[in-house]
NULUM-603712 format. One record per residue (C-alpha): residue in three letters; y, z, x; chain. Coordinates in steps of 0.5 Angstrom, whole numbers, plus 2048, in hexadecimal, padded with zeros to 3 digits. Each point is the difference from the previous one (the first is absolute). Layout:
(site ala; (Y; Z; X); A)
...
***
This chain:
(site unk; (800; 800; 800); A)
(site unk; (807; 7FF; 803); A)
(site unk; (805; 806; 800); A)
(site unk; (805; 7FB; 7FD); A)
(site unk; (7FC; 7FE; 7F9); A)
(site unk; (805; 802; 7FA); A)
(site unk; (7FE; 805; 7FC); A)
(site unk; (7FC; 7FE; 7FB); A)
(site unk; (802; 801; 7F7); A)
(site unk; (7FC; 806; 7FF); A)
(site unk; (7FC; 7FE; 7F9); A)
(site unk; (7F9; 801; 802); A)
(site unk; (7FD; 806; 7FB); A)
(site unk; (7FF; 806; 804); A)
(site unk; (7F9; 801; 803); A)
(site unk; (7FD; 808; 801); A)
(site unk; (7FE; 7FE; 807); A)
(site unk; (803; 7FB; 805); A)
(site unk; (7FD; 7FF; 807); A)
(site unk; (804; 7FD; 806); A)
(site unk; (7FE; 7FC; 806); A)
(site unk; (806; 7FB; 801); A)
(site unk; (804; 804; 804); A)
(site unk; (808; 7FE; 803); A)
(site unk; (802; 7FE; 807); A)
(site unk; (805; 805; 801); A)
(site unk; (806; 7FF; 7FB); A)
(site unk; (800; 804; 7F9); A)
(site unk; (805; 7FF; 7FB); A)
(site unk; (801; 7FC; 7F9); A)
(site unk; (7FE; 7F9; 803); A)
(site unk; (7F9; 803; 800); A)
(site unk; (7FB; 7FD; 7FA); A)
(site unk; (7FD; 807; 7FD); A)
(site unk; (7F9; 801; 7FE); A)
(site unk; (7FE; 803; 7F9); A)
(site unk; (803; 803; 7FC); A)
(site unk; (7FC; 805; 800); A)
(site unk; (801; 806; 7FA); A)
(site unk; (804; 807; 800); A)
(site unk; (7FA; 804; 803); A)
(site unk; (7FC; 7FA; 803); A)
(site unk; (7FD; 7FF; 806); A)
(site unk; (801; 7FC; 808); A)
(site unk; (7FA; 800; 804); A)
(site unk; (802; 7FC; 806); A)
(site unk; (7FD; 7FF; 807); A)
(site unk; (806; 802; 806); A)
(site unk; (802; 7FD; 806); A)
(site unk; (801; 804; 806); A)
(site unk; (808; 800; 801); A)
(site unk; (804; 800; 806); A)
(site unk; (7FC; 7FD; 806); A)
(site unk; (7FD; 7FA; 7FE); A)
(site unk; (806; 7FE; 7FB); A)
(site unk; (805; 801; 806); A)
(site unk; (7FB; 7FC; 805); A)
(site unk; (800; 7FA; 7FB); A)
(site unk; (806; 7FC; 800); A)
(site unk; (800; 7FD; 7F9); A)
(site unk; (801; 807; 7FE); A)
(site unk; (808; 802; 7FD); A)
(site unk; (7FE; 807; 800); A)
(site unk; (7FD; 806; 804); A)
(site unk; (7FA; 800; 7FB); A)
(site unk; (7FB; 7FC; 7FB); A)
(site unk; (800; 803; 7FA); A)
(site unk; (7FD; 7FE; 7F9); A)
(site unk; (803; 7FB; 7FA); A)
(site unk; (803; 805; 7FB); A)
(site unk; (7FE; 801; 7FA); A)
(site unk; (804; 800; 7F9); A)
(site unk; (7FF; 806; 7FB); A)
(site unk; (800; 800; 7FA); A)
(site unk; (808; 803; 7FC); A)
(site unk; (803; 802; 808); A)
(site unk; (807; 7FE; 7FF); A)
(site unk; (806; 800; 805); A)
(site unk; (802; 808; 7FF); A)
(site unk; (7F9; 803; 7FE); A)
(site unk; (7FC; 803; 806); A)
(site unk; (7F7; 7FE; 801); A)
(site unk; (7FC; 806; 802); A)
(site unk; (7FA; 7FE; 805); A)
(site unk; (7FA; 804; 800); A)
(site unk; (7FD; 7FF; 806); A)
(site unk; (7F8; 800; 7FE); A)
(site unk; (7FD; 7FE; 806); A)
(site unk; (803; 7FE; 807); A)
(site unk; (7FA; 7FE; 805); A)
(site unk; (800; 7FE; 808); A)
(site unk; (7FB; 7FA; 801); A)
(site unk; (801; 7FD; 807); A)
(site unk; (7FC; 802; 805); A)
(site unk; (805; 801; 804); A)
(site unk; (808; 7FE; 802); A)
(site unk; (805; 800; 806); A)
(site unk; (806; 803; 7FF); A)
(site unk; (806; 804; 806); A)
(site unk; (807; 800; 802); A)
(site unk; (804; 7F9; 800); A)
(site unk; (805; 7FC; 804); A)
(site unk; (803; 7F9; 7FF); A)
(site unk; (7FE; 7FA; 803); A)
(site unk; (808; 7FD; 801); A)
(site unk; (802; 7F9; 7FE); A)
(site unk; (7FB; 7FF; 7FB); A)
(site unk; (802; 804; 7FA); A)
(site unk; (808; 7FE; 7FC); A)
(site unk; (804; 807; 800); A)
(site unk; (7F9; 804; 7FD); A)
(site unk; (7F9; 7FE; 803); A)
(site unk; (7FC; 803; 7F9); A)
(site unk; (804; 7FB; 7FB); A)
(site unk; (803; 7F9; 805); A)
(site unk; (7FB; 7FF; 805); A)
(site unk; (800; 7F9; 804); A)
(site unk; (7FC; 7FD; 805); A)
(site unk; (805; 800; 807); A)
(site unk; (7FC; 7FA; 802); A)
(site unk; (801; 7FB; 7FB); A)
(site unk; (805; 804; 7FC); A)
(site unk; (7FC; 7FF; 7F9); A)
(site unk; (802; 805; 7FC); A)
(site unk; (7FB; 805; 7FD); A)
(site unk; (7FA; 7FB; 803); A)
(site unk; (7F9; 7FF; 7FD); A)
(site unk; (7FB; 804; 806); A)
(site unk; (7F9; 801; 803); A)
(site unk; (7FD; 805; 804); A)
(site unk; (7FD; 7FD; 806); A)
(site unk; (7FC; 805; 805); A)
(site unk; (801; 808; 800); A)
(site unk; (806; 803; 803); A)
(site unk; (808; 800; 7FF); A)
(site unk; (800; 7F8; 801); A)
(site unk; (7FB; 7FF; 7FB); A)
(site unk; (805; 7FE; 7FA); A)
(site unk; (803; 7F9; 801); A)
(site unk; (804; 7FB; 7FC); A)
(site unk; (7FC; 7FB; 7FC); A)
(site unk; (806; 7FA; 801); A)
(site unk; (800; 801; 809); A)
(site unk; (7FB; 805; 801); A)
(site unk; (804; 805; 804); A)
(site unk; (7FF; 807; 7FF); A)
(site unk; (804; 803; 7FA); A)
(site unk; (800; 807; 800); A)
(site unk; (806; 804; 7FE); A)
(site unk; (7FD; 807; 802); A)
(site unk; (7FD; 803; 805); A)
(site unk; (7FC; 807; 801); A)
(site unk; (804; 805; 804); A)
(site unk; (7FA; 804; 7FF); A)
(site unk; (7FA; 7FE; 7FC); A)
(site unk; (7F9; 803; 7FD); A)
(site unk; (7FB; 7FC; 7FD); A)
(site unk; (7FC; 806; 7FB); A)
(site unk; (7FA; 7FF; 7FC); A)
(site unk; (7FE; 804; 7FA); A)
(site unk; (7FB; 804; 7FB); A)
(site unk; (802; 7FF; 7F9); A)
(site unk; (7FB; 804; 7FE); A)
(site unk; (800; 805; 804); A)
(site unk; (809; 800; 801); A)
(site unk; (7FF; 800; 808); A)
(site unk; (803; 7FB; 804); A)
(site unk; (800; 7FF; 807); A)
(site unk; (805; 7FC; 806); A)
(site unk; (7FB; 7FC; 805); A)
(site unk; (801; 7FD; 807); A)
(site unk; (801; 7FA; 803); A)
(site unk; (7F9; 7FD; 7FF); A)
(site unk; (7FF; 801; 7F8); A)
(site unk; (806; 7FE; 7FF); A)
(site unk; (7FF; 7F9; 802); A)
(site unk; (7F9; 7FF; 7FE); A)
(site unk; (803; 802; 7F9); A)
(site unk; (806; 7FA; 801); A)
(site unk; (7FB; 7FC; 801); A)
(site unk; (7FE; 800; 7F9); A)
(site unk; (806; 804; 7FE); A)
(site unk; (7FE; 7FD; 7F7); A)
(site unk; (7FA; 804; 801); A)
(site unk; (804; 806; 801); A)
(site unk; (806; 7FF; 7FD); A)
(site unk; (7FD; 7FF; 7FA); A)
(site unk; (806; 7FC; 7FD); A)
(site unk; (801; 7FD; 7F8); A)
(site unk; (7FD; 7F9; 7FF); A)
(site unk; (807; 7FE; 7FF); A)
(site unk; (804; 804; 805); A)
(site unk; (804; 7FA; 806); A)
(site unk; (802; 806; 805); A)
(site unk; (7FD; 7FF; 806); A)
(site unk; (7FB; 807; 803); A)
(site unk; (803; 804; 804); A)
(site unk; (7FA; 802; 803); A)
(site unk; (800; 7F9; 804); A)
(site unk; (806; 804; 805); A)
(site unk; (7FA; 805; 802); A)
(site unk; (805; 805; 802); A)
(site unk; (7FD; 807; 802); A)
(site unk; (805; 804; 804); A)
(site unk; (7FD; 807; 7FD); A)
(site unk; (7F9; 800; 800); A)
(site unk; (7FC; 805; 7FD); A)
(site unk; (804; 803; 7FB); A)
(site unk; (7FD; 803; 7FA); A)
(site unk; (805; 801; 7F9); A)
(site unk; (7FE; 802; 7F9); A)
(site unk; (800; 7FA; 7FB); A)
(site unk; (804; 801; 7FA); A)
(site unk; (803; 7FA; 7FC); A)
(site unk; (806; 7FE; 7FD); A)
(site unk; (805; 7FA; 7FE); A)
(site unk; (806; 7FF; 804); A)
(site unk; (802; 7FB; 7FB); A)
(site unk; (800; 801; 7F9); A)
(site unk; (804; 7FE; 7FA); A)
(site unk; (805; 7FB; 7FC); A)
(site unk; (804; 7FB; 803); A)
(site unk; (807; 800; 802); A)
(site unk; (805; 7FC; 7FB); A)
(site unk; (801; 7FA; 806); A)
(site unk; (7FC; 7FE; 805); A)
(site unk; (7FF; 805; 806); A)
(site unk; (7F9; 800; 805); A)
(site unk; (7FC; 805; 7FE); A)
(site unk; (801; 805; 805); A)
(site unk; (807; 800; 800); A)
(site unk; (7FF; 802; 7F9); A)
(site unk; (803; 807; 802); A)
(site unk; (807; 803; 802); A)
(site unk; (7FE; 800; 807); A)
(site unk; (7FD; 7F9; 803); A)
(site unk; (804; 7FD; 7FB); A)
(site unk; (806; 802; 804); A)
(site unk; (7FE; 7FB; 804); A)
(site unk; (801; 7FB; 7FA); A)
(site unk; (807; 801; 800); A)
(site unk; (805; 7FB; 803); A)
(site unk; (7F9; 7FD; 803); A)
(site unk; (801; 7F9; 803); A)
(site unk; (7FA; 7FC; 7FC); A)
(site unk; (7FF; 7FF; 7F8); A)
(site unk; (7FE; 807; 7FE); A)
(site unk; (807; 803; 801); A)
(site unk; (804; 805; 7FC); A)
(site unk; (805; 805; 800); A)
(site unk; (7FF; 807; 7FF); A)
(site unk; (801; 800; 7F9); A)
(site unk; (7FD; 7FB; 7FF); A)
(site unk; (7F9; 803; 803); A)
(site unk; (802; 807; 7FC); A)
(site unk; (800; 7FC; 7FA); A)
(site unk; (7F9; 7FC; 800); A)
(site unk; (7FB; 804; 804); A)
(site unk; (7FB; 805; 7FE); A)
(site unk; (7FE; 803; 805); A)
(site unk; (7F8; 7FE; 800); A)
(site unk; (7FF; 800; 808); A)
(site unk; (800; 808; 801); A)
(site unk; (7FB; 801; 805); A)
(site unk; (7FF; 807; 7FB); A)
(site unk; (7F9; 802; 803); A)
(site unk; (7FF; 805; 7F9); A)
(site unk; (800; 7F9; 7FB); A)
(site unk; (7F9; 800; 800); A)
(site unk; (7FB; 800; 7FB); A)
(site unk; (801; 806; 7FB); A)
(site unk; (807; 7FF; 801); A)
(site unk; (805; 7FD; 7FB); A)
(site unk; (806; 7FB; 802); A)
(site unk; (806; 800; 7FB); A)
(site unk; (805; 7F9; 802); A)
(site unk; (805; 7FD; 7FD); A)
(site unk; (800; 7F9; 7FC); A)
(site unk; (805; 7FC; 803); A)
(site unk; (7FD; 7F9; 7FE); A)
(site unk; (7FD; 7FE; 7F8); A)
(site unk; (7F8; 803; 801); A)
(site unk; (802; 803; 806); A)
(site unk; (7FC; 7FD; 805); A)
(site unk; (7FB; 805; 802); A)
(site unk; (7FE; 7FE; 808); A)
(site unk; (7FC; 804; 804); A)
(site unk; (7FD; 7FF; 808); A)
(site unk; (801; 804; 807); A)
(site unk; (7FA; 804; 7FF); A)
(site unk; (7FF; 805; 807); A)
(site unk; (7FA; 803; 802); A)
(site unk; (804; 807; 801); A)
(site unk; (807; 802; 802); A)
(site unk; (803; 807; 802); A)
(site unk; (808; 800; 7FC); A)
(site unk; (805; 7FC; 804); A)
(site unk; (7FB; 7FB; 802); A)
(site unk; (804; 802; 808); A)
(site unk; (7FC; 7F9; 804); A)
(site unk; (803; 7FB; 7FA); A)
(site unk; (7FA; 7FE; 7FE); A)
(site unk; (7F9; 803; 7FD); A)
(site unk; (7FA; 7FE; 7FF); A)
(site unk; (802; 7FA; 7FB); A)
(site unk; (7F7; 7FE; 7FE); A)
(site unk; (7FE; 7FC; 7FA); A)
(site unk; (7FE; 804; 7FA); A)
(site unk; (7FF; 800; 7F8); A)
(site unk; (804; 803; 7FB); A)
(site unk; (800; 801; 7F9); A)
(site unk; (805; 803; 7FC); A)
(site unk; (803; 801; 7F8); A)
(site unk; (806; 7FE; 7FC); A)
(site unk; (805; 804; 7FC); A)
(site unk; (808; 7FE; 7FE); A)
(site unk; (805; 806; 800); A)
(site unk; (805; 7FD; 7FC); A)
(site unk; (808; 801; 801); A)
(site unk; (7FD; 804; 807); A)
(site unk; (806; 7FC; 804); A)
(site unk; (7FF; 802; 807); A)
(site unk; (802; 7FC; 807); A)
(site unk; (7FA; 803; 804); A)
(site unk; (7F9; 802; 800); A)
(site unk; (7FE; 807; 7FD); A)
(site unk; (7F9; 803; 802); A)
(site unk; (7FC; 805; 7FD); A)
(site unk; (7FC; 802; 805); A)
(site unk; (7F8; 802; 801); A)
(site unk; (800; 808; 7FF); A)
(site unk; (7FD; 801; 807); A)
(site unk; (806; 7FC; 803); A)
(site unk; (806; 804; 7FD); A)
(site unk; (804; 803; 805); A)
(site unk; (7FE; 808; 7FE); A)
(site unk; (807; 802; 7FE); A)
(site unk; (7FF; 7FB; 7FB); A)
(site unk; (7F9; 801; 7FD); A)
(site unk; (7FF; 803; 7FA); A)
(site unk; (7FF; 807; 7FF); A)
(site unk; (7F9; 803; 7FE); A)
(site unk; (7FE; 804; 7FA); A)
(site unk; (800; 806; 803); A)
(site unk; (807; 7FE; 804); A)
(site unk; (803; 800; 7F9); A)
(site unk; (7FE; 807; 7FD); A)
(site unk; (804; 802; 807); A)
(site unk; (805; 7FC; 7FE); A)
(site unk; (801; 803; 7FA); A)
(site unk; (7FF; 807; 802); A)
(site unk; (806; 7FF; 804); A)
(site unk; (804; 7FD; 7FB); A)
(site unk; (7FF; 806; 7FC); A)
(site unk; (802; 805; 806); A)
(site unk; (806; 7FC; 800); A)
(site unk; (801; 7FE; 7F9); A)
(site unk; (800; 7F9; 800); A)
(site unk; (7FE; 7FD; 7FA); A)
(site unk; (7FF; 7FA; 801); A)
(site unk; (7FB; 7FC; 806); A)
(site unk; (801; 7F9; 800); A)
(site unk; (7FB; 7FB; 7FE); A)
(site unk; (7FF; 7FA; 806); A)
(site unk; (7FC; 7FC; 804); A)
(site unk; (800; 7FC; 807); A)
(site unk; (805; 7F9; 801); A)
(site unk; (800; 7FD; 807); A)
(site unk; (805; 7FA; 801); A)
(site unk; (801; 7FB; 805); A)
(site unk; (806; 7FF; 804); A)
(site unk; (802; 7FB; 805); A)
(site unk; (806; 7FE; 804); A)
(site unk; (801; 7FE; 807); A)
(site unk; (7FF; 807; 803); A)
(site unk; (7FB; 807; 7FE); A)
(site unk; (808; 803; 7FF); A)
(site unk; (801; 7FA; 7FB); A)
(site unk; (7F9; 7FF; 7FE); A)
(site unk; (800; 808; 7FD); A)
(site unk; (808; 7FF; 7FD); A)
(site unk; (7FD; 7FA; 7FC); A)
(site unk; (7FA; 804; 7FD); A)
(site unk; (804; 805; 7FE); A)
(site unk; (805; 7FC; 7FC); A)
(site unk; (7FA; 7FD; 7FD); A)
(site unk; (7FD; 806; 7FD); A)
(site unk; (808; 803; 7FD); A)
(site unk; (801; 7FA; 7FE); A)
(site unk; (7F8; 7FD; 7FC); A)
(site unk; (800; 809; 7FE); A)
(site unk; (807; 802; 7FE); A)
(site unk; (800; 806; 805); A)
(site unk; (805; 801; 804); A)
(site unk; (802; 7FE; 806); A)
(site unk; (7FF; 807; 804); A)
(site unk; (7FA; 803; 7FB); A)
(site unk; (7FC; 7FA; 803); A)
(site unk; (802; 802; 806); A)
(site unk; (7FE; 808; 7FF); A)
(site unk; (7FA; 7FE; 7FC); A)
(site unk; (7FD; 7FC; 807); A)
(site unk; (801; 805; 804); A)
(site unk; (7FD; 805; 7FC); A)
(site unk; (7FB; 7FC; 7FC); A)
(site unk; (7FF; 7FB; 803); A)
(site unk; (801; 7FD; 807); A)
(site unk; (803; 7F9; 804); A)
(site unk; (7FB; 7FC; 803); A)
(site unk; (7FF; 7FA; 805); A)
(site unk; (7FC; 7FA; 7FD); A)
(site unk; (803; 7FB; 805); A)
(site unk; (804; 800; 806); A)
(site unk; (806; 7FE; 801); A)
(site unk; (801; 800; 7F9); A)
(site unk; (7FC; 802; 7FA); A)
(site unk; (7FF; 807; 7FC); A)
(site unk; (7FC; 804; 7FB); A)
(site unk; (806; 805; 7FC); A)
(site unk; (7FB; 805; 7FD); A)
(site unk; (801; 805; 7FB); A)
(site unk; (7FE; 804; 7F9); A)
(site unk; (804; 7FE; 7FA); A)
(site unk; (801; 801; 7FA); A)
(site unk; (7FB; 7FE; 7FB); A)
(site unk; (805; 7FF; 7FA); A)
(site unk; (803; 7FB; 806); A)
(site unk; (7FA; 7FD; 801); A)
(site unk; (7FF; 7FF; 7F8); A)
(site unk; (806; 7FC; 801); A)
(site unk; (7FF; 7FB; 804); A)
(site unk; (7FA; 7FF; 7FD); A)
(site unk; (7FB; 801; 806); A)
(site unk; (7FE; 808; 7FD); A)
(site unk; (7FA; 7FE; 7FE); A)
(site unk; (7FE; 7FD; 806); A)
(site unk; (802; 807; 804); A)
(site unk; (7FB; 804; 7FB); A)
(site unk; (7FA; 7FC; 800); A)
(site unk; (802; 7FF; 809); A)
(site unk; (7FF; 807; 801); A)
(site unk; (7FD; 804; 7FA); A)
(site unk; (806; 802; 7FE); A)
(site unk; (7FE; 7FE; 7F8); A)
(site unk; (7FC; 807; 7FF); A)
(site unk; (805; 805; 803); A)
(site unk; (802; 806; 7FC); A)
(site unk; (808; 800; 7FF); A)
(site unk; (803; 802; 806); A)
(site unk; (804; 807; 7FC); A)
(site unk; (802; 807; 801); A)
***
């Protein structure tokens, strides 16, 4: 499919399940042609792409990632919100390579994700193959000249046990014998054109051994005007703005059409919930960049970026205006200060209201929103102005709630935020996502929170 097929008239009658096996060439936006739709508590089942690495090793590729067709749902209107229940979000490479970046000078336009150009023939974004093992291994397909825009500064070739959630980084040998049959290991959907990275066969770090827990890096709904798919966020798309090649914007342009799906929120996985804003008809919902594991901040700029299968349901949150992604978040992935208080801790509570004659004990329950900008200081300004504005609090409650009740987290470096906090649930009613809060963390049963 190419990234600038216009959006298709959505007349289709909505379907209970929709699969996805086309996926994009790095650019998301109201050009792309929507699958479905499908209905208001529907399903998308979809086979993911690894993001990153082999996305930036391809040329062809406008974007840091390749991630699926969107998918229209049934009733989402510019305005409203979709909730995405992650049901299941599954590793199934064999193995991947991943580590710090550098750019190879003269082959990319002002940014080596989006504008990449052969320096040898001077052909923009050129078709490619791999020749051979190692950095030189991806060549233009017009002169044959090595194409590359990246460099490892330092690499790891790692192999997984799905089942068992290991991982480990191997040397030197085991890394070129996976490169000399990188779509074994890699696992890649039938459809996806990005080069393996495994053909690098880069291993500066052999022998480590890390724990497996997966998630997306990239999920949600399209932005309201062409943008690469990892620049959907505050942070790299900062690179967008007055950039020298076709996706330039200015910064209130990019304020006004991202959503913030690329993340790099290593709790947006199965068993989470991620709330996002619908700023195009049907919403567009997308997903891809799964990684085998990341701790918060993702420090190296890369993870590992694996191919996976994932499944999730539907729900339209009517008149849920937002400008970013809201998280309910697993309960065993809530920072403590926000977790919700056992029956025992309630009858404490009660009894010290009692001692003191407090009379009433609020009613809430957990939110997380996602804030970015250029830096983590921007990042945690936005997050906060997000949560006063979608919640009507005040400004400095969000702050004091945060701090007592919550907690500021680093999903991605430079720029990506988890603002958590208890909130009222009569707030949460409001916003039409109360029910949601409940049913995430058992909160349907709980006796009335009075003195």
């Amino acid at each position: 499919m190419s990234p600038d097929t216009p959006t298709a008239t959505i007349t289709a009658a909505p379907v209970d399940h929709v699969h996805v096996s086309r996926y994009t060439r790095g650019v998301i936006g109201p050009s792309l042609e929507m699958l479905g739709p499908v209905r208001d508590g529907g399903r998308i089942s979809t086979g993911t792409p690894p993001g990153c690495w082999g996305p930036m090793i391809t040329p062809i590729f406008e974007g840091g990632h390749e991630v699926t067709q969107p998918v229209a749902v049934e009733g989402a209107e510019v305005g409203d919100a979709v909730a995405l229940n992650i049901l299941r979000c599954d590793v199934t490479s064999e193995a991947t390579s991943s580590g710090v970046m550098e750019f190879v000078e003269g082959r990319y336009l002002g940014d080596p994700f989006v504008a990449k150009l052969c320096s040898a023939c001077g052909t923009p974004s050129p078709a490619s193959h791999v020749e051979g093992i190692g950095d030189e291994a991806i060549r233009c397909n017009v002169c044959g000249a090595e194409v590359n825009a990246f460099r490892f500064s330092n690499g790891y070739v790692i192999v997984l046990d799905r089942a068992n959630r290991v991982s480990l980084t191997v040397d030197r040998a085991a890394a070129r014998r996976i490169a000399a049959m990188p779509g074994a290991h890699a696992l890649l959907p039938e459809r996806s054109e990005q080069h393996s990275i495994l053909s690098l066969a880069r291993a500066d770090m052999a022998g480590v051994a890390a724990h497996m827990q997966p998630f997306l890096g990239n999920i949600g709904t399209l932005p309201s005007t062409d943008i690469p798919d990892s620049h959907n966020a505050g942070d790299f798309g900062a690179y967008l703005v007055s950039a020298p090649h076709r996706f330039s914007l200015t910064q209130a342009q990019l304020d006004q059409h991202k959503t913030d799906g690329h993340m790099d929120t290593n709790s947006v996985r199965a068993g989470a919930i991620v709330i996002c804003p619908v700023k195009v008809p049907g919403a567009g919902v997308y997903m891809g960049d799964m990684h085998a594991q990341q701790g918060n901040g993702e420090i190296a700029g890369h993870a590992t970026d694996v191919a996976g299968e994932v499944e999730l349901e539907v729900e339209v949150i009517k008149d849920l205006a937002l400008d970013g992604p809201i998280l309910l978040q697993r309960p065993d992935d809530l920072p403590p200060m926000a977790r919700p208080m056992s029956a025992a801790q309630r009858a404490h509570v009660q009894a010290l209201a009692a001692r003191y004659g407090q009379c009433e004990i609020e009613r809430n329950g957990p939110i997380t929103f996602i804030g970015s900008g250029t830096t983590l200081n921007e990042a945690t300004k936005n997050g906060l102005d997000r949560a006063a504005k979608v919640t009507g609090l005040p400004y400095d409650e969000i702050l004091n709630r945060a701090t007592i009740a919550g907690s500021i987290e680093i999903s991605r470096l430079p720029g990506v935020v988890r603002v958590t906090f208890l909130c009222p649930m009569a707030v949460l009613d409001r916003m039409g996502i109360g029910h949601l809060v409940r049913r995430q963390y058992g909160l349907e049963d709980a006796p009335a929170q009075q003195a």
